[in-house]
C-alpha positions as CSV (number, residue, x, y, z in Angstrom):
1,X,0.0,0.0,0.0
2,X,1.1,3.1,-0.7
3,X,0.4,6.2,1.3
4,X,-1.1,9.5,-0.3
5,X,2.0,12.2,0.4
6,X,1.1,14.9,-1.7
7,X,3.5,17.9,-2.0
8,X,6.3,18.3,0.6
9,X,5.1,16.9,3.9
10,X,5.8,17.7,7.5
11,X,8.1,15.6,9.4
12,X,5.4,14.2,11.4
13,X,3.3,13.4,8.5
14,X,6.5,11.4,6.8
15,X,6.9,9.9,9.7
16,X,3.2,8.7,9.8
17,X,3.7,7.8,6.3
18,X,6.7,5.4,7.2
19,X,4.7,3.3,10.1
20,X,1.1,3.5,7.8
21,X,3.2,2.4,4.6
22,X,5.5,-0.3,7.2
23,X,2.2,-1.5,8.8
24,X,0.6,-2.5,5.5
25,X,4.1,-4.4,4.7
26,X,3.3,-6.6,7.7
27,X,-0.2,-7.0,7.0
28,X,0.2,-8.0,3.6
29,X,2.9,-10.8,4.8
30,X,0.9,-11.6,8.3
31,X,-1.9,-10.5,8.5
32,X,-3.7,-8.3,11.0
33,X,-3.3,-9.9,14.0
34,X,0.0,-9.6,13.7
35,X,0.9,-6.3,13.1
36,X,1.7,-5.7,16.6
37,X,2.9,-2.1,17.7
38,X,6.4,-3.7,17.6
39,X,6.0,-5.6,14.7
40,X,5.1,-2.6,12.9
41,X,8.4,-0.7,14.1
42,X,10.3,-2.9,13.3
43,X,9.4,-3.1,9.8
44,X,9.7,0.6,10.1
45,X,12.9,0.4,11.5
46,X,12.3,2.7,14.5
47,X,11.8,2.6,17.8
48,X,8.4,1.4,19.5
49,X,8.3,4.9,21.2
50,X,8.2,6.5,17.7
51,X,4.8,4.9,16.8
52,X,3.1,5.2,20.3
53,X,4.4,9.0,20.0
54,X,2.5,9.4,16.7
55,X,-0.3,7.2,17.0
56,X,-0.8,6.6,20.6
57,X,-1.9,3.1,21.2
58,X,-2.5,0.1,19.0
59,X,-6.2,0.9,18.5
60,X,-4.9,4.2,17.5
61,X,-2.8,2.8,15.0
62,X,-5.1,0.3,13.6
63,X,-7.7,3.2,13.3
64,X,-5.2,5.4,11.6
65,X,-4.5,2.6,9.3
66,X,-8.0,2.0,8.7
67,X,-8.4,5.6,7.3
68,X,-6.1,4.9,4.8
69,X,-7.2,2.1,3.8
70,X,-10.9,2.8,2.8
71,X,-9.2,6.2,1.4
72,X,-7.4,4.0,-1.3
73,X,-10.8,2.2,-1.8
74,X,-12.5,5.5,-2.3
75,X,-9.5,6.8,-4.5
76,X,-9.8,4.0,-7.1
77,X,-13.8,4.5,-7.3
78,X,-13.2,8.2,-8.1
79,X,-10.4,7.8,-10.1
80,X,-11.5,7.5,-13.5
81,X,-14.6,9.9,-14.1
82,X,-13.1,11.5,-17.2
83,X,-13.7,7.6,-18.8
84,X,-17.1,6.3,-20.4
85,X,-19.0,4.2,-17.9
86,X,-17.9,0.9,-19.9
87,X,-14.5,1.7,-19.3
88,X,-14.9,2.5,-15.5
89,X,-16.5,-0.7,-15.5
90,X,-13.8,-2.5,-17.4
91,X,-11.4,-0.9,-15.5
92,X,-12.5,-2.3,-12.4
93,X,-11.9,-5.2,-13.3
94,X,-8.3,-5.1,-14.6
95,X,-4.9,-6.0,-13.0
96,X,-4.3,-1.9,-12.1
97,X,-7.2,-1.4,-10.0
98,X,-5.0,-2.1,-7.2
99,X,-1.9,-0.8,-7.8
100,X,-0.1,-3.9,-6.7
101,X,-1.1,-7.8,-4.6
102,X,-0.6,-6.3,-0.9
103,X,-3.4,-3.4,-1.5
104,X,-5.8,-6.4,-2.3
105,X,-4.3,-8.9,0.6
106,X,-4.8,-5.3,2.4
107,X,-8.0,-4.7,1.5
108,X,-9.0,-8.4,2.1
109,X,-7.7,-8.3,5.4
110,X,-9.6,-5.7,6.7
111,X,-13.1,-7.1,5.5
112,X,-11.7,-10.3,7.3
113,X,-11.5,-8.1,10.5
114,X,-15.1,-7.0,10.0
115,X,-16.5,-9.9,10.5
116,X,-14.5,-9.9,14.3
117,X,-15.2,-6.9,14.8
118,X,-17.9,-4.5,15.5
119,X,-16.3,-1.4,15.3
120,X,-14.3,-1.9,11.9
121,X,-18.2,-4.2,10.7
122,X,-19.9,-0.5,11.4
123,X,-17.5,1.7,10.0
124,X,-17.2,-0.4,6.4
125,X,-21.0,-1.2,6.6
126,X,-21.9,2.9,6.8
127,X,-19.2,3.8,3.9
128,X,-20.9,1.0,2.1
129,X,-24.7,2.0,2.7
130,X,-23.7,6.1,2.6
131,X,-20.8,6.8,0.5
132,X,-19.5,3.9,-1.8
133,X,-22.5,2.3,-3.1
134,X,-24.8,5.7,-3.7
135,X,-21.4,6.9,-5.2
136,X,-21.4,3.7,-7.7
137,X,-25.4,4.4,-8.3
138,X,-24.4,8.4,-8.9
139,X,-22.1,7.3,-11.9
140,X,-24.8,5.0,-13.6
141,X,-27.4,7.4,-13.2
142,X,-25.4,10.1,-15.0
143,X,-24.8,7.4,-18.0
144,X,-28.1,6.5,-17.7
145,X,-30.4,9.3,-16.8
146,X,-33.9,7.9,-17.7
147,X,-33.4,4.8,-15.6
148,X,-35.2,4.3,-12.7
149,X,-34.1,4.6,-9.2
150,X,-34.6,0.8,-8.7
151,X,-33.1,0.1,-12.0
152,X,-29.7,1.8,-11.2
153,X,-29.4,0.9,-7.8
154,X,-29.9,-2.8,-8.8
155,X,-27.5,-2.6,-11.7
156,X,-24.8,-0.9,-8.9
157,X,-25.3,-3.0,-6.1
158,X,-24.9,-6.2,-8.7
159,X,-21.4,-4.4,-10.2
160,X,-20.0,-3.8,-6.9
161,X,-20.9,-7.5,-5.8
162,X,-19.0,-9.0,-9.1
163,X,-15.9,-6.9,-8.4
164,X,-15.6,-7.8,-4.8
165,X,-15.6,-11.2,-5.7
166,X,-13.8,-11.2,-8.9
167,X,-10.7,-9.9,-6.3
168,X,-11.4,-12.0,-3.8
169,X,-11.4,-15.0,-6.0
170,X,-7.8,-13.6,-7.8
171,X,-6.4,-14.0,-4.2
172,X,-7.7,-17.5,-4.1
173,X,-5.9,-18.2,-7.6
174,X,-8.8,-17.7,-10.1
175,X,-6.8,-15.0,-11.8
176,X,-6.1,-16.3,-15.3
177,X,-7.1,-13.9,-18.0
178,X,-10.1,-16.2,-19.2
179,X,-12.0,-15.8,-16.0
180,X,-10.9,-11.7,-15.7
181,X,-12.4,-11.3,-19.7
182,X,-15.5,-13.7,-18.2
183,X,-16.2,-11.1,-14.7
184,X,-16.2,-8.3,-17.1
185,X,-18.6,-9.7,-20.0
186,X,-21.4,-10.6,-16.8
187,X,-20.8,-7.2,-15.6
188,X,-21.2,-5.1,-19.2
189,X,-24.5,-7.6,-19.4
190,X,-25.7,-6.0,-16.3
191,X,-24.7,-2.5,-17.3
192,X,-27.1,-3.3,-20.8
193,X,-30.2,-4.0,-18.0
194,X,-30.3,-0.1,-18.4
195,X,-31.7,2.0,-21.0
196,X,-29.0,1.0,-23.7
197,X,-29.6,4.2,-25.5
198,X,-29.2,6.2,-23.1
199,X,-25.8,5.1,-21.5
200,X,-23.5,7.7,-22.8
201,X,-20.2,6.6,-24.1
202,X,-17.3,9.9,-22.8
């Protein structure tokens, strides 16, 4: 995972940078029970004090991490407005939608926790609900501005449910280019359960 750094950053928000980006090494190889305060400095190479200094306390950390994480997730879904809706939705399903293996074993992880967890199962299940799927339904009702409200937010919620498992089943080994060509065929059929005229193309 790589951490957004825009422009020239404070010490402190390097240093941030360093344990987030560390943090997500250790995840990606462990897992995240594992990424332990000291684990995490480690990887870092710095001193345990560093990190409480910064982040306070483990649940500190992990929320801090957390932030980033669903930041990436939102990055990627926002990322490509200036493309057609066809190629958004191809795009989604190509081998750049996460810039590399240990943002999906990341990503992965963290839904993992959910299901643990009631604090990280709330804060995924609102950004679902309130931000990421309406976001999905806001982009096919711009393509498609004469479907219906129950049209489009069918057509979304079935998109978002074939990417999630298209990457989950990469990490499982289904990955060869057949079955990526196969994920995005089912989801332009989906896309064609709107008004087909009216999906513009740019």
């Amino acid at each position: 995972m790589t951490v957004n750094k825009p422009g020239r950053p404070s010490k402190a928000v390097e240093r941030r940078a360093e344990i987030l980006d560390a943090m997500a090494r250790v995840v990606a190889r462990s897992g995240l029970d594992d990424a332990t305060v000291s684990a995490v400095a480690d990887e870092a190479g710095m001193q345990r004090t560093l990190v409480f200094h910064y982040f306070g306390d483990r649940p500190g950390l992990l929320a801090a991490f957390i932030d980033e994480v669903v930041g990436g997730y939102g990055r990627r879904m926002l990322g490509a407005e200036h493309l057609s809706i066809e190629a958004r939705i191809d795009r989604a399903f190509a081998p750049g939608f996460y810039a590399n293996r240990d943002d999906l074993v990341v990503w992965t992880e963290l839904v993992a926790l959910a299901a643990r967890d009631d604090t990280v199962r709330d804060r995924l299940r609102v950004l679902w609900l309130d931000v990421w799927l309406p976001e999905v339904e806001r982009q096919l009702a711009l393509a498609a501005p004469t479907a219906t409200t129950a049209a489009v937010g069918q057509v979304a919620y079935g998109l978002t449910c074939l990417v999630e498992a298209h990457w989950a089943f990469v990490l499982q080994g289904v990955d060869a280019p057949k079955r990526r060509r196969q994920a995005r065929a089912a989801a332009r059929l989906l896309l064609a359960g709107l008004p087909v005229e009216t999906i513009r193309t740019g």
